[in-house]
Structure formats: structure tokens, C-alpha cells
N, C-alpha and C positions, 0 to 999 in steps of 0.2 A: 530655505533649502530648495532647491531646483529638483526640475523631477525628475532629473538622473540621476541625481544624488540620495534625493527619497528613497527608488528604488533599489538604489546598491544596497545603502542601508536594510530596509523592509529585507531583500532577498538574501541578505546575509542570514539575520536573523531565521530565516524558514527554511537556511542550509543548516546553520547550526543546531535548530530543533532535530531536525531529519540525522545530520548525520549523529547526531548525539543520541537517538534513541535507537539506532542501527548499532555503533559502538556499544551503547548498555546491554542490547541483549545477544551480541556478538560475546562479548563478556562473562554474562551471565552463562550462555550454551555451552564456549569452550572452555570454563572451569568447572560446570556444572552447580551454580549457585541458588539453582532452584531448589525447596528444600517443601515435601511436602508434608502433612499429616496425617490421620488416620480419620479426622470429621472432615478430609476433603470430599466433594462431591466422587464418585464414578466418575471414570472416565471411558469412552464410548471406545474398543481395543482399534477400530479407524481411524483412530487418531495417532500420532506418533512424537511430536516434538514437546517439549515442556513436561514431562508426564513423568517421567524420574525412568525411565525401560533399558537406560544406559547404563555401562560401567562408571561409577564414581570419577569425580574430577578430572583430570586430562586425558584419563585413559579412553572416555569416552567424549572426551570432546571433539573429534573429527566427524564422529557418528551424528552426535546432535548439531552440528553445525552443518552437514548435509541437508538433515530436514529442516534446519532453522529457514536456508535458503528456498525451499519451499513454498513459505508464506506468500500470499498473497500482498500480504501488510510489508511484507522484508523489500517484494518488489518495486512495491507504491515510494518506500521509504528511499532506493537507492535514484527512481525517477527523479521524484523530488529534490533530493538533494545534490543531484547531477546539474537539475537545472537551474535551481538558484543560486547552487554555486557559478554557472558560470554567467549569468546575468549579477552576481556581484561581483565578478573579476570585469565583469565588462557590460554594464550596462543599456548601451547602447547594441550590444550583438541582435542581428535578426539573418534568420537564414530558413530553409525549408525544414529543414531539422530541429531547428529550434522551435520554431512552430506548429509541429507535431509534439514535438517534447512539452510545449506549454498545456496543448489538449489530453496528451496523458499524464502529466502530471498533476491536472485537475481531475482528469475522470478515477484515476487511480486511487488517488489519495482521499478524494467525494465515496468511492464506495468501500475504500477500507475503513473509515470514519463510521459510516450508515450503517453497513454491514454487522461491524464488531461492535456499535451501540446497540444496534437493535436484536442483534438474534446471538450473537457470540458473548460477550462482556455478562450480561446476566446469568446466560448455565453456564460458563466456564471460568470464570471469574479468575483474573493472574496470581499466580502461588510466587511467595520470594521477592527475591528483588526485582520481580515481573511486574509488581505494583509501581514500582518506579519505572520502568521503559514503559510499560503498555498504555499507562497516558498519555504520553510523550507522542508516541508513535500512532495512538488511534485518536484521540481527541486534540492537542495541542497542536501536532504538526496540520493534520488537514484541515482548523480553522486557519491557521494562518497564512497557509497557501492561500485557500479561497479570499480572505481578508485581505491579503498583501496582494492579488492578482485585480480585485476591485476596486482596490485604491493606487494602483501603480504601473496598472496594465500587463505588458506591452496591451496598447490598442490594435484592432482591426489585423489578425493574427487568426482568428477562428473564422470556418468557414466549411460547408458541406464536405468540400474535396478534403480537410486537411483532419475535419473528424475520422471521416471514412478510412482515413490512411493511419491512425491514431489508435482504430479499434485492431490492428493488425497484432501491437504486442499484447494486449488483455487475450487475444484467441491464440497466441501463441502460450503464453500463461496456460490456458485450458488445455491445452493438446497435449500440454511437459508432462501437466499432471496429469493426466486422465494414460497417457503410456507410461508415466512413472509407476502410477497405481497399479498396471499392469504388471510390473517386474515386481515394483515388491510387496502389492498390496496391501498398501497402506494408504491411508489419502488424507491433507492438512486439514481438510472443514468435512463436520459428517456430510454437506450437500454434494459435496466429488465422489461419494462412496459408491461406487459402482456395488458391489458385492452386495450391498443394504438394500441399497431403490433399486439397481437396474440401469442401464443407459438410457432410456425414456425418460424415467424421471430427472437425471441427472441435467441429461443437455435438455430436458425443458425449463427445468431452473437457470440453464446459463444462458436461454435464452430471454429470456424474461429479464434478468440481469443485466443483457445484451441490450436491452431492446431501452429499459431503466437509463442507463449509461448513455444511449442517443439523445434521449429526455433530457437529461442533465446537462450534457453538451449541447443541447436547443436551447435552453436557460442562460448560459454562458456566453454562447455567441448574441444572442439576447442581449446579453449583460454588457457585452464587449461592444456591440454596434451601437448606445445609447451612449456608452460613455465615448467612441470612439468620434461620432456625430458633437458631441458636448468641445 
């Protein structure tokens, strides 16, 4: 197999993960098939999506599919799967866009993975058929992006200028929410909780996040100049 063909393959594969765990809980929110109990943990009242606070089944499905698109994870996941879908329709595609799109779909889908291993997944643990998408979505799809991007490239695509231009949607992300929070206060991760910490603590978590994310894109473009050099 040639390495256009590799790639088609690999990026197929890490569209279908992505769009398939986008579908599951697109699914799950507008029927409303989360189903909880009464030994579930609390849930922290900043928080909004997945928590049962809707009308039953379709009635409230437009409401939870508002904050579904919220997530951070929903965003990583539509990245993602924009851009492996079109590097499997076309393998050989390279353009300025695509090459931001390759930097945030790495930084996106690196810290929806990190994030929701390390500090989400443990106290919030998925109710329903959330056990089925939130693997998909938080463990499966961002190993395979990183996995299919180290063994398939594109090469020599990363670059100071193309990171910088790349951190544009993640802060655009922060501003939706942080004025979302503002109208209806309510906010997807307790760390955006304005009302809880305060704006100090808030945006020094995203920047430190911010700051995390440049790191990981120095690793990457790292990754990319070795192999790109090979």
C-alpha cells in the first residue's frame, strides 16, 4: 500500500470514529436516552447537558441539543471529523486551511482526551448510553488522530505561524462560553463557572490550558520535523 493510500485508509477510519461518536450522542440528547438513578453521584447545578433537567424524549430534545453543542469534546469531535473526512476524499489535499485544521485537530482532540481522562471521566462518570459514545469520543477518536497523524502525516504542515493561527478557534470556544454563561448561566465544565471561582480563576485556568496546548503543539511540530526530515 502507497502512502496515499495508507492515509486515505487511516483517515477514513478516524472520520468514522469521530463522526460516529458525534451521531451517538446527537442521538442519545435528541431522544433523551440518558437514563439516571438515584446512587448517581451530585451533580454540581453548573452544569447543564446530560443531567436529565429536560422534558422527557423529544420534547426536550432541541433544549439538550443546544447545550450538547456546547462541549468542548462536541467541538474537537466536528474538527476532527471535517478533517479526516476530507483527507479521505482526497488525500493528497494541502492548503492554508487545511493546515490549521490539521493543528487543531490535534490540539483539540490532545486536550479533549487529557482533560476528560484526567479531571472529567472520574467525578462525572457517563450515565446511559453515554457509556457507549464517551469512549468513542474521549479515548478512541483522539488516540487515533494522534496515531494516524504519526504514521501518515501530512509532513511539514506545522509551524509557529500556523499554530498561532490555530489557537484562534480554542479562544473563540472560550469567549461562546464564557458570554454564553453570561445569558444563561450555566457553563459545560465546572472550570468556566464564572459564578463559583470568579473570572480570575477562570481565565487563569485557560490560560494555563492555553499555554499546555502550545506545548503539545511544540511536541507535534517536533514530531512532524523528524518524520518530515526521515
Amino acid at each position: 500500500m502507497n502512502k496515499l493510500k495508507l492515509r486515505k485508509a487511516l483517515y477514513g477510519i478516524t472520520a468514522l470514529s469521530a463522526w460516529s461518536g458525534l451521531a451517538l450522542s446527537f442521538v442519545i440528547e435528541l431522544f433523551g436516552l440518558v437514563e439516571l438513578k438515584l446512587t448517581d453521584p451530585p451533580i454540581p447545578n453548573s452544569q447543564f447537558a446530560y443531567f436529565g433537567h429536560y422534558e422527557d424524549g423529544l420534547a426536550g430534545g432541541p433544549a439538550r441539543l443546544m447545550d450538547l453543542f456546547s462541549y468542548f469534546t462536541i467541538w474537537s469531535q466536528i474538527v476532527v471529523g471535517l478533517f479526516a473526512t476530507l483527507l479521505f476524499l482526497n488525500p493528497s489535499r494541502d492548503s492554508k486551511w487545511m493546515r490549521i485544521g490539521l493543528v487543531d485537530a490535534l490540539l483539540m482532540i490532545t486536550v479533549t482526551g487529557i482533560v476528560y481522562n484526567l479531571l472529567l471521566g472520574p467525578n462525572y462518570p457517563p450515565q446511559g448510553l453515554n457509556q457507549i459514545s464517551s469512549p468513542i469520543e474521549h479515548t478512541i477518536t483522539p488516540i487515533l488522530m494522534v496515531l494516524v497523524f504519526i504514521v501518515a502525516g501530512p509532513r511539514g504542515w506545522i509551524n509557529a505561524k500556523t499554530i498561532a493561527k490555530a489557537l484562534v478557534l480554542p479562544i473563540i470556544y472560550v469567549g461562546y462560553t464564557l458570554v454564553r454563561g453570561v445569558i444563561t448561566k450555566t457553563y459545560p465544565y465546572d472550570f468556566f463557572d464564572v459564578i463559583t471561582y470568579g473570572y480570575q480563576d477562570v481565565l487563569t485556568f485557560v490560560m494555563v490550558i492555553m499555554a499546555a496546548s502550545v506545548f503539545v503543539a511544540s511536541i507535534y511540530w517536533l514530531i512532524d520535523s523528524r518524520f518530515a526530515k526521515r
